[in-house]
C-alpha positions as CSV (number, residue, x, y, z in Angstrom):
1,X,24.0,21.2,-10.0
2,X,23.5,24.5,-12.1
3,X,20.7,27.0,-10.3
4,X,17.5,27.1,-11.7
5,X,18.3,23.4,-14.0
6,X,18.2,19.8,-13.5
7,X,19.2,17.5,-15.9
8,X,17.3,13.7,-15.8
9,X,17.9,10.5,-16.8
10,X,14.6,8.2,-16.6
11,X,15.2,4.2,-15.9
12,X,12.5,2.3,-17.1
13,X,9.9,3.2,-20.1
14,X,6.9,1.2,-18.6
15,X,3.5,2.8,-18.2
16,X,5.1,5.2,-15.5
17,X,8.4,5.6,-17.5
18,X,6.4,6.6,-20.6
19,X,4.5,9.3,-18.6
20,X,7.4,11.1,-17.0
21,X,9.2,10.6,-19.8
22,X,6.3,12.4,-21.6
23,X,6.0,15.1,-19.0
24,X,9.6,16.4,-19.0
25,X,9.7,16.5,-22.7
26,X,6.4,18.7,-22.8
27,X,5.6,20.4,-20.0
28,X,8.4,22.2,-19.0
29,X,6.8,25.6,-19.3
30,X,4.1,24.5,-16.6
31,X,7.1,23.4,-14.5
32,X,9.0,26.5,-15.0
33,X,6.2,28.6,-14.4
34,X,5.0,26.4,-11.1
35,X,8.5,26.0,-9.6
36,X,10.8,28.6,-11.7
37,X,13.4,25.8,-12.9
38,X,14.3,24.1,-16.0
39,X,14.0,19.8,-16.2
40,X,15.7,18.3,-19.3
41,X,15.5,14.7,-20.5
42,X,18.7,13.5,-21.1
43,X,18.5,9.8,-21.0
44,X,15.5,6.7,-21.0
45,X,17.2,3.7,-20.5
46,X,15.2,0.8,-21.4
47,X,16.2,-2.9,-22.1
48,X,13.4,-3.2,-24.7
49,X,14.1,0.1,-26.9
50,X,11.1,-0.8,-29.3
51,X,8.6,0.1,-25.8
52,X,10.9,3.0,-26.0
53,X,10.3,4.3,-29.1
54,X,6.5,2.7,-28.9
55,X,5.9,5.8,-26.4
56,X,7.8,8.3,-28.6
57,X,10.6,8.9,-27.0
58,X,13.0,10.9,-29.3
59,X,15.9,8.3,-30.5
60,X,18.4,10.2,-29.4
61,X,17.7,9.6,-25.8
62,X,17.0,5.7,-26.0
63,X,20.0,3.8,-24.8
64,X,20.2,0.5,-23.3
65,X,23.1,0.9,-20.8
66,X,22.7,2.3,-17.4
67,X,26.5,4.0,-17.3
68,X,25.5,6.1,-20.1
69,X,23.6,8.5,-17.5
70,X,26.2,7.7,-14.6
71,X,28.5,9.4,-16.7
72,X,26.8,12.4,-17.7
73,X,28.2,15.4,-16.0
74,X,25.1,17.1,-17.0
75,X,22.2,14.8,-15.4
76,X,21.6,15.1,-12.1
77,X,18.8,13.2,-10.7
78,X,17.6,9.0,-11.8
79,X,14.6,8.5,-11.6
80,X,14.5,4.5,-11.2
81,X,10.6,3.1,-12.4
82,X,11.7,-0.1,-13.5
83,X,10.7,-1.9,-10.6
84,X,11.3,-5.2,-8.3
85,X,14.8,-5.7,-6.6
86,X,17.2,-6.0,-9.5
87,X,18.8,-4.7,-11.2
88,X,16.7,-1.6,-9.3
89,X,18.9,-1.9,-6.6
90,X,22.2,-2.2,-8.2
91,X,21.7,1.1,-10.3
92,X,19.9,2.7,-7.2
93,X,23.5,2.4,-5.2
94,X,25.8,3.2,-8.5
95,X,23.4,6.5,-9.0
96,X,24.0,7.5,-5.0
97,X,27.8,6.9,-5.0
98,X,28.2,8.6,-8.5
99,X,26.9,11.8,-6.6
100,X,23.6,11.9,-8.3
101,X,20.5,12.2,-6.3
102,X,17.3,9.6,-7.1
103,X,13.8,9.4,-7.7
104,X,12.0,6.2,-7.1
105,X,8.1,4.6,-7.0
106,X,9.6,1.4,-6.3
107,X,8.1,0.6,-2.9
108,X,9.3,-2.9,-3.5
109,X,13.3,-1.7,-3.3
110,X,12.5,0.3,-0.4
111,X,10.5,-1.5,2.1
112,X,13.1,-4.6,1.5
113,X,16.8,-2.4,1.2
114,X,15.3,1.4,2.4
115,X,17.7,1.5,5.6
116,X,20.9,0.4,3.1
117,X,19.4,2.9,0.2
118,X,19.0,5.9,2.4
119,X,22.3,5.2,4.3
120,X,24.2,5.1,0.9
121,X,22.7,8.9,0.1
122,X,23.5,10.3,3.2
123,X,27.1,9.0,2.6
124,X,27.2,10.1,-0.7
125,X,25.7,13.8,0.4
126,X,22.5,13.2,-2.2
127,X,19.0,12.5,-1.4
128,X,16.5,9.3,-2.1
129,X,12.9,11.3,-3.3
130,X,10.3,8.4,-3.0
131,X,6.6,10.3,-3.1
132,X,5.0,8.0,-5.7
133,X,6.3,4.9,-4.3
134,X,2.6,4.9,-1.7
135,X,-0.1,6.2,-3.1
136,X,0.6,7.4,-6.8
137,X,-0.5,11.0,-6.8
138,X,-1.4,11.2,-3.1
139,X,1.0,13.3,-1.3
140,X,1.3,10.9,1.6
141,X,5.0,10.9,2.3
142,X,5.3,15.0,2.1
143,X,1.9,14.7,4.9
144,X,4.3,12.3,6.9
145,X,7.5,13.9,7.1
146,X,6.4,17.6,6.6
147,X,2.7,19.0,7.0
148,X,2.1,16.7,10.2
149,X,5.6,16.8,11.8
150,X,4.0,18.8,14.8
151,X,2.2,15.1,15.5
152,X,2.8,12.3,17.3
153,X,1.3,9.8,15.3
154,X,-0.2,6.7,16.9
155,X,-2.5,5.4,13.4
156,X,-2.1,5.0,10.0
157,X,-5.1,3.1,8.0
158,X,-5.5,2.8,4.3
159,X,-6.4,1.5,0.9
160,X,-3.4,1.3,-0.8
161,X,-3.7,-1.0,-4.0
162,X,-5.7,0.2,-6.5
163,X,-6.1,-3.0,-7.9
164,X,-7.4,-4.6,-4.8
165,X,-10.0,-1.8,-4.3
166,X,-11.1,-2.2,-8.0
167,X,-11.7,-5.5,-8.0
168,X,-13.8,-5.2,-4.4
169,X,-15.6,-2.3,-5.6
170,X,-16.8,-4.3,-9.0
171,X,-17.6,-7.5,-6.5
172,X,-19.4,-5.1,-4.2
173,X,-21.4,-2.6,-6.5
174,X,-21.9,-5.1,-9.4
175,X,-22.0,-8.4,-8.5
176,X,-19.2,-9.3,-10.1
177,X,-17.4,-12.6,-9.2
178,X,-13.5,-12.2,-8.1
179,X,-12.2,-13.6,-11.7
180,X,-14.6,-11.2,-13.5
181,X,-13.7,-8.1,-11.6
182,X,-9.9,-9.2,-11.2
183,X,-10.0,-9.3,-15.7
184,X,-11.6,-6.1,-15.5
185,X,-9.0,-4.5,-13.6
186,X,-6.5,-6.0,-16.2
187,X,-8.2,-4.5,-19.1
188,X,-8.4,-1.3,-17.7
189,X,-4.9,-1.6,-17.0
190,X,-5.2,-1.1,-13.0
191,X,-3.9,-4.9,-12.1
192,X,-1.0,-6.3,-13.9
193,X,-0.7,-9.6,-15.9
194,X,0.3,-11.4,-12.7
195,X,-1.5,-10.1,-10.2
196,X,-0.5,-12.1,-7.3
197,X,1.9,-9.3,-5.4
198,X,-1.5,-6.9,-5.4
199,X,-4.3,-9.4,-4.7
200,X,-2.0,-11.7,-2.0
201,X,-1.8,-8.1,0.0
202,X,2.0,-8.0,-0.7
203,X,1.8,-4.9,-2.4
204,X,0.1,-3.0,0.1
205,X,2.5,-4.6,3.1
206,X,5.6,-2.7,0.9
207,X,3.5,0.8,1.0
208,X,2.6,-0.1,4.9
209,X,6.4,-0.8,5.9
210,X,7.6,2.7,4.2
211,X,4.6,4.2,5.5
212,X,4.6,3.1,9.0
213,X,8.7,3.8,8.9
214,X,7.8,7.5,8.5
215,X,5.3,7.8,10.7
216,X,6.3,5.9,13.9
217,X,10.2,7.3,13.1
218,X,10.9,3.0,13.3
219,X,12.7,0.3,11.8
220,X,10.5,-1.6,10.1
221,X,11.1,-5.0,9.3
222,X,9.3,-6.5,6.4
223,X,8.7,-9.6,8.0
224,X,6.7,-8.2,11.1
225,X,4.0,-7.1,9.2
226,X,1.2,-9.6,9.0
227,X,-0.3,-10.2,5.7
228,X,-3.2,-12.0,3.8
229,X,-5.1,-10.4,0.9
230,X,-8.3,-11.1,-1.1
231,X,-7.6,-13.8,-4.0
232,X,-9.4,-16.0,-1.2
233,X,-12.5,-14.1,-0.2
234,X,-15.9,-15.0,-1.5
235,X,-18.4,-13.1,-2.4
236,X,-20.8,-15.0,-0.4
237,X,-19.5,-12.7,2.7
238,X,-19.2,-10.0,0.8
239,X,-23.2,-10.0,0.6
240,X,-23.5,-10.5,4.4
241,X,-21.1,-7.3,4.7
242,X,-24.0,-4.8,3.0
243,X,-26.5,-6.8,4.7
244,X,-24.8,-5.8,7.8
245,X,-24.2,-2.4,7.2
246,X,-20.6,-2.9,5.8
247,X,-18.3,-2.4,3.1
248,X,-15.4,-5.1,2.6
249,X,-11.8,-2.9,1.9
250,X,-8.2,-4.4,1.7
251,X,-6.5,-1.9,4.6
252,X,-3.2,-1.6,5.9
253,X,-2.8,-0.9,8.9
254,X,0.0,0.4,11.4
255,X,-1.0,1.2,15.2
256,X,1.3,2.2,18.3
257,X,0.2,0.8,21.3
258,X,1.0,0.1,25.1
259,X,2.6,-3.6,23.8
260,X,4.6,-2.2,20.6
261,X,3.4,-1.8,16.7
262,X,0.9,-3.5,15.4
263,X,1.2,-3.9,11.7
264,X,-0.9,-5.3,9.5
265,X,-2.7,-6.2,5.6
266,X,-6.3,-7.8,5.5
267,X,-9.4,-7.9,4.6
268,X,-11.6,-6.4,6.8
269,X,-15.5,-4.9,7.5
270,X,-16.1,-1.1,7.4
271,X,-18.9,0.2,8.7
272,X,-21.0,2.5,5.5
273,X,-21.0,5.8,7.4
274,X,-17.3,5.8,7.7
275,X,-15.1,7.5,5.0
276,X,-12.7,4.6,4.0
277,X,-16.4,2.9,3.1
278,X,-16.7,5.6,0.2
279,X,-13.6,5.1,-1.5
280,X,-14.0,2.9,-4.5
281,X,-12.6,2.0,-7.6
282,X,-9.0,2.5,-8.1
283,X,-8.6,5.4,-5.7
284,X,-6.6,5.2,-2.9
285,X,-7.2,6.5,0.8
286,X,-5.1,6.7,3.7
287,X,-6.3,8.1,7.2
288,X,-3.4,9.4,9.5
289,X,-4.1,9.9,13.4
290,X,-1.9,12.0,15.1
291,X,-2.2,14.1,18.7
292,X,-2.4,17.5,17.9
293,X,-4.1,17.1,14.1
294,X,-6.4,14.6,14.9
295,X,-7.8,12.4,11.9
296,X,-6.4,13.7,8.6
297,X,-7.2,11.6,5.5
298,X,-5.6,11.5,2.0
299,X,-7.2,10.7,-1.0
300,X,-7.0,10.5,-4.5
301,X,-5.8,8.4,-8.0
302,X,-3.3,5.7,-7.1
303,X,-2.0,3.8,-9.7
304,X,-1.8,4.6,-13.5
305,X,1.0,6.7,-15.3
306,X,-0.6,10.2,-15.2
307,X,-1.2,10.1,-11.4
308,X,1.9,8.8,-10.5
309,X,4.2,10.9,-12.6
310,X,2.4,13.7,-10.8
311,X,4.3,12.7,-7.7
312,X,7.7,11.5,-9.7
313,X,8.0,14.7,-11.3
314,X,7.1,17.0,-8.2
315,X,10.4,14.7,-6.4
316,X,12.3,16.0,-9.4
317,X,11.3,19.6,-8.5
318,X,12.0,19.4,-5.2
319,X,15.7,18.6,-6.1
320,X,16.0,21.3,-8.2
321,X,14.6,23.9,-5.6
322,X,17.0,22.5,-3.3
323,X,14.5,21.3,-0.6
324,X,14.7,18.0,-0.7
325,X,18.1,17.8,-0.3
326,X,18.1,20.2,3.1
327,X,14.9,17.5,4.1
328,X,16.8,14.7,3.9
329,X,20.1,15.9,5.1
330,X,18.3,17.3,8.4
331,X,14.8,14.8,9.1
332,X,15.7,12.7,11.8
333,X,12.5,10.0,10.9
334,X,14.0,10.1,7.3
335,X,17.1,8.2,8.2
336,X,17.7,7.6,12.3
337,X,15.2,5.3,12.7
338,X,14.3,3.8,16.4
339,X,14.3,0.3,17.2
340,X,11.0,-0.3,18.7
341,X,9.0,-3.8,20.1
342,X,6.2,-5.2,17.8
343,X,3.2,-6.4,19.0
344,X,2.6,-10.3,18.2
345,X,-0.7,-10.8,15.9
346,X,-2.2,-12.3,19.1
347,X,-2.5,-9.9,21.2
348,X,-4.2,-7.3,18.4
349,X,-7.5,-6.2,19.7
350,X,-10.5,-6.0,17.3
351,X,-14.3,-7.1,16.6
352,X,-14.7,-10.2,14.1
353,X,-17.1,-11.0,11.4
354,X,-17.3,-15.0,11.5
355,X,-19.6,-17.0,9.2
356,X,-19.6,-20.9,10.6
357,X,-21.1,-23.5,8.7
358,X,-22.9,-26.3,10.4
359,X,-25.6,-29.1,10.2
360,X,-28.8,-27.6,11.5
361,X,-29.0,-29.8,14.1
362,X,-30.3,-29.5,17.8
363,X,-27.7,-28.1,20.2
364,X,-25.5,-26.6,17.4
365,X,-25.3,-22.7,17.7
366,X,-25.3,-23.5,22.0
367,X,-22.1,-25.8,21.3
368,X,-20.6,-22.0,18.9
369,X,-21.3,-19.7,21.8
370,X,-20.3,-21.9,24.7
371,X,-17.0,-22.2,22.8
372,X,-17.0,-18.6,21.8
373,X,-17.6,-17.7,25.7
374,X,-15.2,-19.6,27.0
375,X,-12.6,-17.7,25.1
376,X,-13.6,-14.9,26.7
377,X,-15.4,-13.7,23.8
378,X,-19.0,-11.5,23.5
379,X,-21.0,-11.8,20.8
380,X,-22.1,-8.6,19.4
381,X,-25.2,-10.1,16.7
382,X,-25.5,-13.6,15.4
383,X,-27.7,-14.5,12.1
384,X,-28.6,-18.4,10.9
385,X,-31.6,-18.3,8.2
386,X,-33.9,-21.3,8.3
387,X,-32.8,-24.4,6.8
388,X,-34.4,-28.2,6.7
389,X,-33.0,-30.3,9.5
390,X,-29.7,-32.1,8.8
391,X,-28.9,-29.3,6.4
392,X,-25.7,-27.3,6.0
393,X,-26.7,-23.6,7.4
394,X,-24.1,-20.4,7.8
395,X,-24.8,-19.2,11.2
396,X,-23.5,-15.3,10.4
397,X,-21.8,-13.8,14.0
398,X,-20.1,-10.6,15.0
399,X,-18.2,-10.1,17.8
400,X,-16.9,-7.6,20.1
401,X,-13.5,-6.6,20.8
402,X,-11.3,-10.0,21.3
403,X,-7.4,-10.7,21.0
404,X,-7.2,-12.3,17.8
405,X,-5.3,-15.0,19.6
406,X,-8.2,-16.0,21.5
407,X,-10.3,-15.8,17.9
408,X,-8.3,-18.1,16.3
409,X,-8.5,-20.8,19.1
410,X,-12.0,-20.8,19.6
411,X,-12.4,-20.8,15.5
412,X,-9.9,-23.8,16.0
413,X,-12.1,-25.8,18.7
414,X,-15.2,-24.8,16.6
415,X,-13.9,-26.2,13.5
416,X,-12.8,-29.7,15.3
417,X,-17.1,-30.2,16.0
418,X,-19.1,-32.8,14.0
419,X,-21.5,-30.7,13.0
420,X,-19.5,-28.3,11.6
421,X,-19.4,-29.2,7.3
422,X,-16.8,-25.9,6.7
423,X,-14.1,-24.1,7.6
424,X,-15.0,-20.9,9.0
425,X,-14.7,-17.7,7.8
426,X,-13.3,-15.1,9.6
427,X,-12.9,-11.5,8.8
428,X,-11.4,-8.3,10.8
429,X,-13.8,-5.3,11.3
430,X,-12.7,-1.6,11.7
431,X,-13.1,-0.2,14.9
């Protein structure tokens, strides 16, 4: 790779693609100026060359076959932004063994084939740049395996899907129903036409997997990580949360405790006076605990082409200074990663919103909290409005700290009474 100059092939001309693509073709003064090296487009290569030319790219550089930029002595990095698991992967591992080093958002790839990805660089003597693949243009992976190294890091918490926080904040603020909010964020181009990888918490389980790889130095493997999202929340319990004094955020959420990791996606109750409360719309916040720092949080834009090409194209300068490639070559938690126990879901510790639904009958709410007690759990507040007699009523409780195991058998027993006409709700709140 010539000193001072990078050639760059871009894979993928979506709204991410179009952006960087747009950056290296007019901003390379800023970029010399900032960083004192040279980026040149040499290559988009995009299936559909009409989205191509749609974001005026120069016809010159449109192609349609990947080999095209394998071949080309003078491009050095791929930046892959198409997305998903193929063909991502395929030219992800023909980029690496053709000695050229890669720049990727796809947190899809890497929380699925990272350990195969990175172990093809490091054979290959390139480097796998992945900033924008976790929170757009939050700097969260630099924080992780740079600014913070000092730490040992025992909590990660975030909001991590834009469209997730969207949607909440419009069901939240405005009184929006789900549907409503969830168009809203697909006119404003935050949620995509299917939806279901961001609002099933998928999306945010990727970003938690890469994240919690980095922080805890572990293998992470996609399928210990718990997950549930909010396509099935309602915004009936969304109105007990303010009446309560919370705020209703999608958080992911890696811990290291006494038992092993704990990793997990849901729903869950933050308390107004805490800062992950005050992050709305589609910005992004992630809150990283570690033993020397303390409580550091990260926030800013992320999703949407502008934000994340910030992070794409500030990979791509890291390359050409050279610094990624030392990083990657020399970070232990980048590529040696311990093989550490997970804690099982039932043994995580935390309080519990629940919202039962029973007759208003006599003896009711003593059969809930007998039950409750006998699980060994205390209640913390418990709400039920008046009703007529014979009526369906919510009776509203929160609890303190419980194993969730113990939770979901005394939800379990609860549900299996006469008088119960619902199933109930439960929801996680943020200690």
């Amino acid at each position: 790779m010539p000193k001072g100059s990078i050639g760059v092939a871009v894979v993928g001309c979506g709204i991410i693609g179009s952006a960087v693509s747009e950056a290296l073709r007019n901003e390379t003064a800023l970029f010399k100026q900032r960083a004192g090296v040279t980026l040149q487009l040499r290559h988009v290569i995009e299936r559909d060359k009409d989205r191509a030319r749609q974001a005026a790219i120069p016809e010159k550089l449109i192609s349609d076959d990947f080999s095209i930029a394998l071949k080309d002595p003078q491009t050095h990095v791929i930046v892959e932004l198409i997305g998903g698991l193929e063909p991502a992967r395929t030219f992800v591992l023909q980029a690496l063994k053709a000695g050229k080093h890669v720049v990727t958002a796809n947190k899809y790839l890497l929380a699925t084939h990272g350990k195969e990805i990175l172990a093809a660089a490091k054979k290959a003597g390139t480097c796998v740049q992945f900033e924008a693949s976790c929170g757009g243009a939050i700097p969260i992976i630099a924080a992780l395996t740079e600014s913070l190294l000092a730490n040992d890091i025992s909590r990660v918490v975030g909001i991590v899907n834009g469209t997730c926080n969207y949607i909440l904040t419009q069901m939240t603020q405005n009184g929006q129903s789900y549907e409503a909010a969830l168009k809203g964020a697909q006119d404003a181009g935050y949620a995509e036409r299917d939806p279901t990888f961001d609002v099933n918490g998928t999306d945010s389980a990727h970003k938690l997997a890469i994240l919690s790889s980095l922080a805890f130095g572990a293998e992470v493997p996609f399928d210990k990580i718990e997950v549930s999202g909010i396509d099935k929340l309602s915004d009936v319990d969304l109105k007990y949360a303010r009446d309560l004094g919370y705020v209703c955020k999608l958080l992911a959420i890696g811990e290291k405790t006494e038992g092993g990791l704990s990793l997990r996606v849901h729903p869950t109750f933050v308390s107004v006076d805490q800062m992950l409360a005050n992050v709305h719309g589609s910005f992004n916040a992630i809150s990283v605990y570690g033993h020397a720092a303390g409580q550091t949080l990260y926030y800013g834009r992320g999703a949407g082409g502008k934000p994340t090409s910030s992070a794409v194209i500030s990979d791509i300068l890291e390359i050409a200074l050279g610094t990624a490639q030392l990083l990657f070559a020399n970070l232990p938690i980048l590529t040696d990663k311990k093989k550490l126990n997970f804690l099982p879901s039932s043994q995580i510790i935390s309080r519990n919103y629940l919202r039962v639904t029973a007759l208003d009958v006599p003896g009711v709410l003593a059969h809930i909290t007998n039950i409750l007690s006998k699980h060994g759990i205390s209640l913390a507040a418990i709400n039920q409005p008046e009703s007529k007699v014979g009526h369906s009523v919510p009776i509203v409780i929160t609890t303190h700290e419980a194993k969730d195991g113990a939770v979901l058998k005394a939800i379990k027993e609860i549900d299996q009474l006469k008088t119960i006409t619902a199933p109930t709700v439960r929801i996680r709140v943020l200690q």
